[in-house]
C-alpha positions in Angstrom: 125.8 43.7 -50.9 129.5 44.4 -50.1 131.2 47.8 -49.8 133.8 48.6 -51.8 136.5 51.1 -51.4 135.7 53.7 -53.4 131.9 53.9 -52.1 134.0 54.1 -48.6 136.0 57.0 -50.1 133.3 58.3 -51.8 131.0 58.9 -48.5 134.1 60.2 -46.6 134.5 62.9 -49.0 131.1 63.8 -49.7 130.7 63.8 -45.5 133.7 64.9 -43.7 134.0 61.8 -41.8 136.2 59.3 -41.0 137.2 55.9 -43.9 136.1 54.5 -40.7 132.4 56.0 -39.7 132.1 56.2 -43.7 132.6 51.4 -44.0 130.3 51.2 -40.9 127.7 53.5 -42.5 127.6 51.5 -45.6 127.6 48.6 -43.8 124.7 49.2 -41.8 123.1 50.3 -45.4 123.7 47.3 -46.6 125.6 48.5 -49.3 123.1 51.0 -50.3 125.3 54.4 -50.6 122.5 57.0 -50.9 121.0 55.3 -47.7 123.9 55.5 -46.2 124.7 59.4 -47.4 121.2 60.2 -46.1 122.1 58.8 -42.6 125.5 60.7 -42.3 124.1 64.0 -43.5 121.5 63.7 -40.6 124.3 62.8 -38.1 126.5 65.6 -39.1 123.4 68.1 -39.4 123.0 67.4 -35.4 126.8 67.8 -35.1 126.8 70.7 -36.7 124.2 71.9 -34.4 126.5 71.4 -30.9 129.4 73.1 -33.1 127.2 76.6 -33.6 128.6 76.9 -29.8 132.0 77.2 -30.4 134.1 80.2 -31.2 134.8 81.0 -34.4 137.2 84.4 -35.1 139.6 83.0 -38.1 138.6 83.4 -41.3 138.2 85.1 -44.5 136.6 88.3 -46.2 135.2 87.8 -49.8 134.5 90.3 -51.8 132.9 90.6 -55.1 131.6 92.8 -57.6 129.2 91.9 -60.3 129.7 93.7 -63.8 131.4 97.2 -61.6 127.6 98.0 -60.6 127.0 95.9 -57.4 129.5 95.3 -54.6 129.6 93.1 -51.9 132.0 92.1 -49.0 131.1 89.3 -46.5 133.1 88.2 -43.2 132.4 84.4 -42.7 134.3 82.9 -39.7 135.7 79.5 -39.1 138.1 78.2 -35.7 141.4 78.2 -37.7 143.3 79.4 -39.9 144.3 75.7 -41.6 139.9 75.4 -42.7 140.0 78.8 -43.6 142.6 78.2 -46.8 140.2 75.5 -47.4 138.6 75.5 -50.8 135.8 74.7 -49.5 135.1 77.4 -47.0 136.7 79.7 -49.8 133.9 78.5 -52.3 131.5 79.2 -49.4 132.1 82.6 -49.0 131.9 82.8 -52.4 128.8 81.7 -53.0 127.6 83.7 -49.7 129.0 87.0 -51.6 127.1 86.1 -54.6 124.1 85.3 -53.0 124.1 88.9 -51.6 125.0 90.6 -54.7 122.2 88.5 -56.4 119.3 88.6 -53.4 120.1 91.9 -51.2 119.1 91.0 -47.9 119.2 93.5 -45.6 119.8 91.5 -42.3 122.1 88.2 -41.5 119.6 86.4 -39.2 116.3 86.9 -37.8 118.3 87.6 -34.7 119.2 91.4 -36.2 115.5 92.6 -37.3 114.6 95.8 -35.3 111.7 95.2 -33.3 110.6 98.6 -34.4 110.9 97.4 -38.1 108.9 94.0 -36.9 106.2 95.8 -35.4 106.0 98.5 -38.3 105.1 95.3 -41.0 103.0 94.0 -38.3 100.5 97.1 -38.1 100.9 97.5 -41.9 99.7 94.0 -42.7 97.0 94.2 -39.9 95.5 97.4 -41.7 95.5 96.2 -45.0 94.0 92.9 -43.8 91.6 95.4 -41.9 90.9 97.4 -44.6 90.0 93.9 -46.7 87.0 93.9 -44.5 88.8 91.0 -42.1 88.2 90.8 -38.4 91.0 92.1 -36.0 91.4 88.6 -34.9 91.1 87.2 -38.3 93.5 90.1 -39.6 96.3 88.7 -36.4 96.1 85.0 -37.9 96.1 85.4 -41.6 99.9 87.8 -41.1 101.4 85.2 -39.7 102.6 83.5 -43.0 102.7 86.8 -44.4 105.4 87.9 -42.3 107.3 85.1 -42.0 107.8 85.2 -46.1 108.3 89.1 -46.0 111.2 88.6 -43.6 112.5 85.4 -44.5 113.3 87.5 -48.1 115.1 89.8 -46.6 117.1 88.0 -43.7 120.5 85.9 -45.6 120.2 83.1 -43.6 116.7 82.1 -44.3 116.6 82.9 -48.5 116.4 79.9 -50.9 120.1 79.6 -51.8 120.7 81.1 -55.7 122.4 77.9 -57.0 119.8 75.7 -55.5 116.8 76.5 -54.4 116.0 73.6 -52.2 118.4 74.7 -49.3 118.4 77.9 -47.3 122.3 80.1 -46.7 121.5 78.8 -42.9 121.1 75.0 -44.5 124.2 75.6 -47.0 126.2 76.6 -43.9 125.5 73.8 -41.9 126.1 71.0 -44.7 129.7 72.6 -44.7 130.2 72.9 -40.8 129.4 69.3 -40.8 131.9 68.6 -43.7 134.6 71.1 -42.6 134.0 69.6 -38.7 134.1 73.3 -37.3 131.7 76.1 -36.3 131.0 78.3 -39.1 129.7 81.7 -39.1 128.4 84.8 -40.9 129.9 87.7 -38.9 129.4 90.8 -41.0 128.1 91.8 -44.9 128.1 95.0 -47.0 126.4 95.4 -50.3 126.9 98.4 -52.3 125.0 99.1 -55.7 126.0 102.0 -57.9 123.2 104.9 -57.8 121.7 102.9 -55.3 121.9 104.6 -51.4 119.9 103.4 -48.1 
């Protein structure tokens, strides 16, 4: 099966790559374009892994408010100002603004739970796993999962992304450092909701 150019186009866009990378990917395919899609995804996924290294301080603030009771502002940083005025890194922030508005996490990454607050659910699972009539030991195994979904709910990076629930924010983010070809990062978020304080 030949490759023609708009399946070489095609694959460019949808990848960030090269015209290039995107005829020798199809070529070693066969011809078979969602093959060959599948295979540059995973090589710009593992790029997009050595970029989380570099420095990223250009960017954009987004904010949005959803029917003047919920408001939200997210910093998401890029390395320049030229992928910044991208669309999109512009729909990106968007959809990162939204998805706060719409989910409320209350921390950016696993890396920013207290270990006061992680040690707080810990004993509180523990004694209700005790208080179930479950060993200590038992009790330690069975939280495991159970702590992992309480703070993967409340940490952005690890929720099911609102417009498509088979990725995660942290997956979403990668996809586009891969197709923007530069580090990409959430620096900061606020989320204000009317009547609503901490």
């Amino acid at each position: 099966m030949g490759t023609s150019i708009d399946e070489i186009k095609k694959l460019k866009e949808l990848t960030g790559v090269g015209l290039t990378d995107a005829k020798i990917a199809l070529t070693e395919a066969k011809g078979d374009f969602d093959k060959a899609l599948r295979a540059m995804r995973e090589k710009g996924l593992t790029k997009a892994e050595k970029r989380g290294e570099r420095e990223a301080r250009q960017g954009v603030i987004e904010a949005y408010v959803h029917d003047k009771r919920i408001g939200v502002l997210v910093e998401l940083n890029c390395e320049t100002d030229f992928v910044a005025k991208t669309e999109d890194f512009l729909g990106l922030a968007h959809d990162i603004a939204m998805q706060v508005a719409a989910m409320s996490p209350k921390y950016i990454s696993e890396s920013d739970i207290p270990a006061k607050e992680v040690e707080r659910k810990k004993k509180e699972l523990i004694e209700a796993a005790k208080s179930g009539g479950k060993s200590a030991e038992i009790a330690e195994k069975a939280i495991t999962g159970q702590m992992k979904k309480y703070f993967a709910e409340l940490t952005l990076m690890n929720q099911a992304f609102w417009k498509d629930d088979s990725k995660t924010i942290d997956g979403l983010v990668k996809e586009h450092i891969a197709k923007l070809g530069e580090n990409i990062i959430v620096r900061q978020m606020s989320r204000i909701e009317l009547g609503v304080s901490e």
